[in-house]
N, C-alpha and C positions, 0 to 999 in steps of 0.2 A: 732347370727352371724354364719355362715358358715364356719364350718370347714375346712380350707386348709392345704393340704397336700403336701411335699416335694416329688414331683415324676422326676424321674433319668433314661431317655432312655440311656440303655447302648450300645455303638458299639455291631454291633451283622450283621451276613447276612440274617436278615429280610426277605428279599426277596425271597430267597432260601427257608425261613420255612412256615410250615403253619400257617396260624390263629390263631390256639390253640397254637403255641407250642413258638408261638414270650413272650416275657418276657418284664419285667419293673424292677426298684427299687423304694421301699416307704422309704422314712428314717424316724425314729423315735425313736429319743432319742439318734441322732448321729449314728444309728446301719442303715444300707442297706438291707431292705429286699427283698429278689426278690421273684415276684410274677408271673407266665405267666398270660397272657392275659384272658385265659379262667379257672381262678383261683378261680372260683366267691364265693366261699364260702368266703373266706379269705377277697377279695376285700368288699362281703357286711357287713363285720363285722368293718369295717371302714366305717362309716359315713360321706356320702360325696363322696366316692372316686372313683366310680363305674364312675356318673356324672362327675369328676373332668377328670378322665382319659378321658372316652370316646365321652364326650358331649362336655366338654371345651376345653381338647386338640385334639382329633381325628375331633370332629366337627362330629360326629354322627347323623345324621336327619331320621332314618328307624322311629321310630316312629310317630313321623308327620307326615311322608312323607305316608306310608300304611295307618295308619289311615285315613288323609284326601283322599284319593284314593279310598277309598272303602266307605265313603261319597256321594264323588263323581258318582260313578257307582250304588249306592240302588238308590241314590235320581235321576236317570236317567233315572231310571223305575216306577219313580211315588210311590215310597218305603220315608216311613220315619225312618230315623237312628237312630232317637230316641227309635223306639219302637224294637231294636236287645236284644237279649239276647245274651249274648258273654261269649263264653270260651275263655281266654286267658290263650295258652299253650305256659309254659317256662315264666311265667310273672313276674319272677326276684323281684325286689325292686319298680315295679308298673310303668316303665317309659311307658308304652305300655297302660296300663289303666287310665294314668293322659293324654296321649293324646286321648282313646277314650271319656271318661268323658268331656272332649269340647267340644266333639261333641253330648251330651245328651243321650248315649246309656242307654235303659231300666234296663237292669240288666248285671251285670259286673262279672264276676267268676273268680278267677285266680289257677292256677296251677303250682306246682317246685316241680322238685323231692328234691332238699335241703332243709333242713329245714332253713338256713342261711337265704334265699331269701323270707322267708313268715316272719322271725324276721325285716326284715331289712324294709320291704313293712310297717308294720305295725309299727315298728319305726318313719320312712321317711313320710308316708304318709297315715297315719289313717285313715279307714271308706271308703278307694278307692276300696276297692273289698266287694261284698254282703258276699262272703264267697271266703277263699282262701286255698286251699288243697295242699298238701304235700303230692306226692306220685308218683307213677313210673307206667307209664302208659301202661307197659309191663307187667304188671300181676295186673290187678285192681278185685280188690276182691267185696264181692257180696256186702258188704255195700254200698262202695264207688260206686260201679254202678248203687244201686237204686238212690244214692242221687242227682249222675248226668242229669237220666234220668228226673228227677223230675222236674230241671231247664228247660228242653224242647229246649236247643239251636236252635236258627236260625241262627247262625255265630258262626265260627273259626278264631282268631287270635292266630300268632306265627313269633315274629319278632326277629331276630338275633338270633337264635338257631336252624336254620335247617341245618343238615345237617356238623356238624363236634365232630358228637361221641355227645354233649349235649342233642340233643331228638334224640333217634334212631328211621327208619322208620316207627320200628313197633307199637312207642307210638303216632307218629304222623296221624300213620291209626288208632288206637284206638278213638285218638281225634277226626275225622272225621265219625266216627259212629255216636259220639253223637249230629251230628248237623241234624235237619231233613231235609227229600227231601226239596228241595224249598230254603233252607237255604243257606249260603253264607261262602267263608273260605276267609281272607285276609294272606296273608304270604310274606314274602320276601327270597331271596335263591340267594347263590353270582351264578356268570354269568355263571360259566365254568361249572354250576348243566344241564345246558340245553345243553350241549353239547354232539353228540354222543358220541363223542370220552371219556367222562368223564362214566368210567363204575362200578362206585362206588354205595350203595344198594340202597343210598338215591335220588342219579343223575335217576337212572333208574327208581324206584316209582314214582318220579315228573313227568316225560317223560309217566311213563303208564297212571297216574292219566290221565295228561289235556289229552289224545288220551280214553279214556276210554268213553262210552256212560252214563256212572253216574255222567260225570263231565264237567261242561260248561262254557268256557272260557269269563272273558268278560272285562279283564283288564289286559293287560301286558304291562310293563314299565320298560325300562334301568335307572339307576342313581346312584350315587353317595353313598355308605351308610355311609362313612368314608373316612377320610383319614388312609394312612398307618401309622407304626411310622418313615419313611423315608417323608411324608409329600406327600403322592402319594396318587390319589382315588379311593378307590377300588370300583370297576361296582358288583353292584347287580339289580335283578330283582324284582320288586315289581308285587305282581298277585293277582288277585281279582279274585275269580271261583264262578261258583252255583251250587250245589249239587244237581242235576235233579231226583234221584234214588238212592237207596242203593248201597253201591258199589259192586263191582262184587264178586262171593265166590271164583272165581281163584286168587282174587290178595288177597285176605283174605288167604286163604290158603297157597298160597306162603310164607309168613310174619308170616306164621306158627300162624293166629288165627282160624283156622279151621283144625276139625282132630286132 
């Protein structure tokens, strides 16, 4: 039986905060803990709660929803989905690879910088990633790079952690080294990332990536990834790209992985 948790949205001005920084309380044992939203170490060490918070009450769909999207656009090109090999970067407690695994992907890889989220995956949901690595994708050392290399990715997923301080840009161009030309990235990114006017490192990266000649647009979508905790739905972007070419060594170098 499934573990239920006593969860406590408190008065708060939500709206005015960001993503990360909106809060909850868990009780347990009569005590209120509070937790922020983007807590996840904390959150995956409770069983259940990750799900309870953001699936049952937020009504969270970025997983299905990317996944089936980038189904959608390989098997468009006469591609089959079954035969991906996937880095799945920021893959948390595995909700991302139990919805690609529906869809018969070949080999499954996941990635956290916590260690919390690789206990919690294999807890929750045994035997869902071929292998799943713990590490920071901002200085990957020489081990961990041969071992990458070795999977040979032709797709990148990365759903609900781009772009608020959880993967910084620089570990998310790392992660796009390793998928080869020809390969595929699936990601989601809330709406106001595509915006000039948003001039944050992560907003800007996205904007040079899809404008960049190594990177080939072929699925972009508005929708729903959540609700707020005021019961409001917040618009993210769903994006399916192809990786035509290695990427450029000015936006390498920028991001400080060259030189």
């Amino acid at each position: 039986m499934p573990i239920r948790h006593r969860i406590h949205f408190p008065p708060q001005n939500a709206e005015d905060l960001a993503q990360d920084e909106v809060f909850f309380y868990v009780v347990e044992e009569g005590d209120k803990i509070r937790l922020r939203f983007h807590d996840y170490a904390r959150i995956y060490e409770r069983p259940g709660l990750y799900e309870q918070l953001f699936y049952d009450r937020l009504k969270c769909n970025s997983p299905t929803r990317v996944a089936d999207i980038l189904r959608r656009t390989v098997e468009a090109l006469g591609q089959d989905v079954t035969a991906l090999r996937v880095l799945d970067l920021g893959a948390g407690n595995g909700m991302m690879g139990d919805a690609l695994k529906r869809h018969g992907v070949s080999r499954l890889v996941g990635v956290d910088i916590i260690p919390e989220a690789r206990d919690a995956c294999l807890r929750d949901r045994p035997g869902m990633y071929d292998e799943y690595y713990v590490a920071d994708f901002t200085k990957v050392d020489t081990e961990l790079h041969e071992d990458l290399c070795e999977w040979q990715f032709d797709c990148l997923t990365s759903v609900a952690a781009l772009g608020f301080g959880d993967i910084p840009h620089r570990a998310f161009v790392q992660a796009l080294q390793y998928v080869q030309p020809g390969g595929w990235a699936a990601f989601n990114i809330k709406h106001t990332f595509l915006d000039p006017s948003d001039t944050t490192g992560f907003s800007a990266l996205v904007r040079e990536l899809l404008f960049s000649e190594a990177i080939e647009v072929h699925h972009i979508e508005r929708y729903w990834h959540r609700l707020s905790m005021e019961g409001n739905p917040l618009a993210y972007y769903a994006l399916v790209v192809r990786k035509k070419a290695d990427l450029p060594a000015e936006l390498l170098e920028r991001v400080g992985m060259l030189g």
